[in-house]
NUVEX-304996 format. One record per residue: residue number from 0; residue in three letters; chain; x, y, z of N, C-alpha, C, O, CB in turn. Coordinates in pm, whole numbers. Glycine has a CB too. Layout:
<sites>
SITE,num,residuo,cadena,n.u,n.v,n.w,ca.u,ca.v,ca.w,c.u,c.v,c.w,o.u,o.v,o.w,cb.u,cb.v,cb.w
SITE,NUM,ALA,A,X,Y,Z,X,Y,Z,X,Y,Z,X,Y,Z,X,Y,Z
...
</sites>
This chain:
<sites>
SITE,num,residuo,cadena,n.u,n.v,n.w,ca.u,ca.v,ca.w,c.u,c.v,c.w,o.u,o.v,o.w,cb.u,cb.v,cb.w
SITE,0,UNK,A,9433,9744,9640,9378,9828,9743,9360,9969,9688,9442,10024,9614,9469,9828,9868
SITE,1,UNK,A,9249,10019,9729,9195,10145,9671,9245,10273,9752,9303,10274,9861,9035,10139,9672
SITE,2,UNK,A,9212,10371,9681,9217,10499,9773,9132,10516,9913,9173,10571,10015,9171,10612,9685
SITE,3,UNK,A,9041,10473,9898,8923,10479,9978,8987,10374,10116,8997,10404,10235,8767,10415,9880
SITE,4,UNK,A,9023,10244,10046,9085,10131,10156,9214,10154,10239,9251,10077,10328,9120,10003,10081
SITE,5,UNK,A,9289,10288,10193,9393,10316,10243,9395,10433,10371,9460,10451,10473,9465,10346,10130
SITE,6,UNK,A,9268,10507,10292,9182,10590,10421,9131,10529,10490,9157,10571,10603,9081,10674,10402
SITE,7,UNK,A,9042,10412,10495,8980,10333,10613,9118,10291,10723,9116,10306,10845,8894,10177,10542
SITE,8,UNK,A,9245,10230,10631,9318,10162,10686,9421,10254,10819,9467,10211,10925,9387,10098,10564
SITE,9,UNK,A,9429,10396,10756,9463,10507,10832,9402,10546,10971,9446,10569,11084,9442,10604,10753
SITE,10,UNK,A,9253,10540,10895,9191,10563,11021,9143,10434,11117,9083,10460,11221,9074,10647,10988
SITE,11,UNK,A,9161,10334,11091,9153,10196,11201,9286,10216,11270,9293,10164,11381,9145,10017,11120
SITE,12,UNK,A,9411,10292,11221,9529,10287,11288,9533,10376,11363,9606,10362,11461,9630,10287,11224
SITE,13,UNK,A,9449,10515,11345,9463,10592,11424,9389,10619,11554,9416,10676,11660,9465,10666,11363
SITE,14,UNK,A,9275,10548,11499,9170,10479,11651,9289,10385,11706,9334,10417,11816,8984,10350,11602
SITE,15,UNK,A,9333,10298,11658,9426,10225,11743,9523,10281,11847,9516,10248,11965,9498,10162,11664
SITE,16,UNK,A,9606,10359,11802,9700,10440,11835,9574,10540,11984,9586,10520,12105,9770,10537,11658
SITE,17,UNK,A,9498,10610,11938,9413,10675,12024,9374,10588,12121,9376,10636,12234,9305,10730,11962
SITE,18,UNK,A,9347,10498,12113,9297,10369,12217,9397,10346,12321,9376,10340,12443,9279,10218,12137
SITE,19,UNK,A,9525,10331,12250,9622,10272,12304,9756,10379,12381,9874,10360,12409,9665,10184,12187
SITE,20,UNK,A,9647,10510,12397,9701,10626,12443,9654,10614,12561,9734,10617,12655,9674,10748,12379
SITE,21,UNK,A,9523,10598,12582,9417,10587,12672,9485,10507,12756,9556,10548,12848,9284,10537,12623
SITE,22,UNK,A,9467,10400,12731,9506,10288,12802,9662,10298,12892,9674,10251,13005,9507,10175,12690
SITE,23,UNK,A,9774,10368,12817,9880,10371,12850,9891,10533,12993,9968,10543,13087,9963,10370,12691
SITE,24,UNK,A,9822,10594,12965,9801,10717,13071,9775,10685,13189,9789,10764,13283,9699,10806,13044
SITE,25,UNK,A,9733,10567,13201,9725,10519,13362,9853,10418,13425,9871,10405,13547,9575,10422,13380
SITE,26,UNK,A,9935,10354,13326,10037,10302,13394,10134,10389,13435,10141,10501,13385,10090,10213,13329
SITE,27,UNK,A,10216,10350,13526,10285,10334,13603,10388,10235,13662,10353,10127,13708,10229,10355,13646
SITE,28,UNK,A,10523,10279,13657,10623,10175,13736,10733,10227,13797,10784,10333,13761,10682,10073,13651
SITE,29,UNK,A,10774,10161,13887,10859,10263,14009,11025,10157,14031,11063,10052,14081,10730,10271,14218
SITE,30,UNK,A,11064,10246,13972,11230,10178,13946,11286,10210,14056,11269,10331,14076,11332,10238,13818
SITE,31,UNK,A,11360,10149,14157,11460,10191,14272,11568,10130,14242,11572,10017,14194,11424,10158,14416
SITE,32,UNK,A,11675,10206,14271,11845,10152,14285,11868,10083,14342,11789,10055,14432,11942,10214,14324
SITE,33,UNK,A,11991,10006,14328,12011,9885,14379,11968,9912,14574,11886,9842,14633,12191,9836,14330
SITE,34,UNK,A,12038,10015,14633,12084,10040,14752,11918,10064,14796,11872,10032,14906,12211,10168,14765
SITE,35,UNK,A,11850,10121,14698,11720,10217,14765,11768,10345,14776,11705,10395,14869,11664,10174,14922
SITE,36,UNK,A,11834,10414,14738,11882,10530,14743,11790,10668,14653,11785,10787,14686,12023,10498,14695
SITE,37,UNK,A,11726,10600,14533,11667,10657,14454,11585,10577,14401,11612,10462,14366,11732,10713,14384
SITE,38,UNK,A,11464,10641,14389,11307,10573,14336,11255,10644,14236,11222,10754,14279,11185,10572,14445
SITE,39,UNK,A,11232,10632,14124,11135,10689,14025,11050,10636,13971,11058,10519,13934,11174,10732,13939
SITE,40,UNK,A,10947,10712,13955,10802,10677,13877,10770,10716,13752,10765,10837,13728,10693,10727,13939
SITE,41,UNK,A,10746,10626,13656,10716,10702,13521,10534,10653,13502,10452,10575,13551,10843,10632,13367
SITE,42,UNK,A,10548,10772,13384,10388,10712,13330,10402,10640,13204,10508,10636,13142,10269,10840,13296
SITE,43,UNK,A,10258,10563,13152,10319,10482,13083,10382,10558,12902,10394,10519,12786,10204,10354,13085
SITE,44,UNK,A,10395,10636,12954,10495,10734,12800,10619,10757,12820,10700,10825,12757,10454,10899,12760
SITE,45,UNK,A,10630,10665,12959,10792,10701,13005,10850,10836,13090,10960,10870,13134,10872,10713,12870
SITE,46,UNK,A,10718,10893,13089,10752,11048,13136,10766,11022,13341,10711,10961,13433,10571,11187,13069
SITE,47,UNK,A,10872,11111,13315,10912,11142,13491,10761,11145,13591,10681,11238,13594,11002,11336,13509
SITE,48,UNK,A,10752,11038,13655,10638,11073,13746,10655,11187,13877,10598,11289,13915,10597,10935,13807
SITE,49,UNK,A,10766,11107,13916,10815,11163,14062,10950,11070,14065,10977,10964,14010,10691,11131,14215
SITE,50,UNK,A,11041,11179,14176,11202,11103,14174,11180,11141,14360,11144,11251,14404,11389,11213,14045
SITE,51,UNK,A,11200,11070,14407,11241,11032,14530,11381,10996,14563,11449,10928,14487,11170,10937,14560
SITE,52,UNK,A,11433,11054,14705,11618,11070,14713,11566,11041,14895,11492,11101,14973,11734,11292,14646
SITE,53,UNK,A,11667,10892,14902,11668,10875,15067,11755,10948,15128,11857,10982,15068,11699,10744,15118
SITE,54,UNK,A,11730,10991,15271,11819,11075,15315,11968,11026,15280,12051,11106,15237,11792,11092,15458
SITE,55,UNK,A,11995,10901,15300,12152,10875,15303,12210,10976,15160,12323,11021,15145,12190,10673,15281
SITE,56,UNK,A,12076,10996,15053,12191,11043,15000,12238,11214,14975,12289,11246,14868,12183,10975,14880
SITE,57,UNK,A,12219,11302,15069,12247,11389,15136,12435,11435,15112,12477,11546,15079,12191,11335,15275
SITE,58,UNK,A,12513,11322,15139,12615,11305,15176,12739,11235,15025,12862,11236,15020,12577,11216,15308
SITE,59,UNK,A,12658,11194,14946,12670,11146,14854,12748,11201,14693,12668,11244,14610,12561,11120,14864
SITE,60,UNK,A,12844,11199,14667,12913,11262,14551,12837,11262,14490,12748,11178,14508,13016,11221,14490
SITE,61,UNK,A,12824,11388,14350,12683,11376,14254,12764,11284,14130,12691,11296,14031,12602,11568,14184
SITE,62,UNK,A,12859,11214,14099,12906,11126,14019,12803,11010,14059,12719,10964,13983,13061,11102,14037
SITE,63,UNK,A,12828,10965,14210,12747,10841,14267,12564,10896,14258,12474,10813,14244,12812,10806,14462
SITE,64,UNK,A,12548,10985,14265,12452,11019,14257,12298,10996,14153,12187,10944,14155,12503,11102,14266
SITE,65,UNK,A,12400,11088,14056,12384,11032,13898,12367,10928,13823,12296,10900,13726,12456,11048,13846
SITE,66,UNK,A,12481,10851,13913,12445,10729,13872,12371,10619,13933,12383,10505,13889,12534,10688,13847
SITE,67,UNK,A,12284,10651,14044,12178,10561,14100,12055,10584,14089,11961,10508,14114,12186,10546,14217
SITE,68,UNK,A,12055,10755,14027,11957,10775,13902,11889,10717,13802,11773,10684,13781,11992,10825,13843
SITE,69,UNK,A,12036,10711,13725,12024,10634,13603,11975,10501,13620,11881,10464,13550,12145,10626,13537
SITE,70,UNK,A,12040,10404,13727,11981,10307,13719,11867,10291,13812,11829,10174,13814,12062,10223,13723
SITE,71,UNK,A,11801,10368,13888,11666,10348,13906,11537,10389,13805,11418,10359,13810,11652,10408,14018
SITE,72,UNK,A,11630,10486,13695,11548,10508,13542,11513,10408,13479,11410,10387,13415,11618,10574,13436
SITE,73,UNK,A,11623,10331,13501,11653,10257,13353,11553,10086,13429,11482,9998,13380,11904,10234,13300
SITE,74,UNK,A,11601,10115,13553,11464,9959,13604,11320,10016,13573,11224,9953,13530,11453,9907,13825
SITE,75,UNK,A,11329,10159,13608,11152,10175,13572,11114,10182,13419,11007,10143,13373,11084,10331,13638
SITE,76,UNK,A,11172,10214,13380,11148,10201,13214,11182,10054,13155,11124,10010,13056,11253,10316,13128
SITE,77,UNK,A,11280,9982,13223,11201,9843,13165,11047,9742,13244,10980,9652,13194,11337,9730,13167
SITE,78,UNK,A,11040,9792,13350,10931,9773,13388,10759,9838,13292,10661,9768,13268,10965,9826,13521
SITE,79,UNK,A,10772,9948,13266,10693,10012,13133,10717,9914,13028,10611,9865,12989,10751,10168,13078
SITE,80,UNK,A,10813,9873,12974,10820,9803,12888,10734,9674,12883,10645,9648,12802,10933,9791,12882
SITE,81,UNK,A,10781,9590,12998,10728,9483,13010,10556,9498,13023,10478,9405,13003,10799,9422,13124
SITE,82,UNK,A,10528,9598,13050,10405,9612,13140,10294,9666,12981,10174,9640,12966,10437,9762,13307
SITE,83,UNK,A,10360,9721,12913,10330,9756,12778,10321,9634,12657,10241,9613,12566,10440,9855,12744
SITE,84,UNK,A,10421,9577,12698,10397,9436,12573,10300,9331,12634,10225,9255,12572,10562,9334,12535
SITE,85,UNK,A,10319,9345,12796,10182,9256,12824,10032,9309,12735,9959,9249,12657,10148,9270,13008
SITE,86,UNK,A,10031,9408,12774,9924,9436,12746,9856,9494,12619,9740,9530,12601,9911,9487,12823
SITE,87,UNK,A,9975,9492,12531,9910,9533,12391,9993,9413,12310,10032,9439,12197,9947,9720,12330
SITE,88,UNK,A,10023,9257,12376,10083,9146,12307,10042,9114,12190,10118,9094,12095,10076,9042,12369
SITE,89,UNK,A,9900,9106,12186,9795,9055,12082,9805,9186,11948,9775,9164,11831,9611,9044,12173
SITE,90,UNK,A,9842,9287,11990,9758,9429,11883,9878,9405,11801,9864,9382,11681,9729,9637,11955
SITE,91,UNK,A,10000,9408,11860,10137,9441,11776,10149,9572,11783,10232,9618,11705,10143,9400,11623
SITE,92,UNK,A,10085,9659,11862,10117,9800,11924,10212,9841,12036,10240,9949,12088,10007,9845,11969
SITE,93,UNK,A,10274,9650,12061,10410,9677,12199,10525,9728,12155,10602,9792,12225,10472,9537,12278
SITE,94,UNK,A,10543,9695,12012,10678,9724,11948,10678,9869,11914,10772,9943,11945,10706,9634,11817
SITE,95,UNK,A,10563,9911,11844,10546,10038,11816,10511,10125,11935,10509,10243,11899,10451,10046,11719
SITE,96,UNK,A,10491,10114,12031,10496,10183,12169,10624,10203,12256,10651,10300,12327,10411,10112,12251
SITE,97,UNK,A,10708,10071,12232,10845,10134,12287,10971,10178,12207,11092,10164,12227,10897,10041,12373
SITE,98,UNK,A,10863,10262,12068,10993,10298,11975,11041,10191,11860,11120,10219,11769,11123,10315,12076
SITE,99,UNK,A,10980,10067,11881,11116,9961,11769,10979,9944,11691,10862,9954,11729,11230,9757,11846
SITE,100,UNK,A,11033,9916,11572,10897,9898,11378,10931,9758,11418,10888,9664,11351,10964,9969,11133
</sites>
């Protein structure tokens, strides 16, 4: 493989990657806690969409708090996940989109 083939090969990856930016800016997935207490939305880069707090939890220790956070994070970000390897199954851009070579 040449110099020249290693630049083509760069730039087919980086259209890829650009493509697959595109595509990912419109998802969305909305993780809620077990209780419903807390709802979050990410985009598909994982970034904070919106965090939603039901009244009940008003009243609520921020230990318990924190932690119905976390796990309404952690359902919406495997929902991104899943929703990401569907859809880039074929490219081999699912692995490299949620971080793992």
């Amino acid at each position: 493989m040449g110099i020249m083939d290693n630049f083509k090969e760069v730039g087919r990856i980086k259209k890829m990657a650009d493509d697959a930016k595109k595509e990912t800016e419109s998802l969305r997935a909305t993780g809620r806690s077990k209780r419903g207490y807390v709802t979050i939305t990410l985009d598909g880069d994982k970034a904070i969409r919106s965090i939603e707090f039901s009244e009940d939890t008003a009243n609520l220790p921020r230990e318990e708090l924190a932690k119905l956070t976390k796990e309404a994070h952690s359902v919406a970000v495997k929902e991104i996940d899943k929703m990401l390897k569907k859809q880039f199954k074929n490219s081999g851009l699912a692995n490299m989109l949620m971080g793992k070579q």
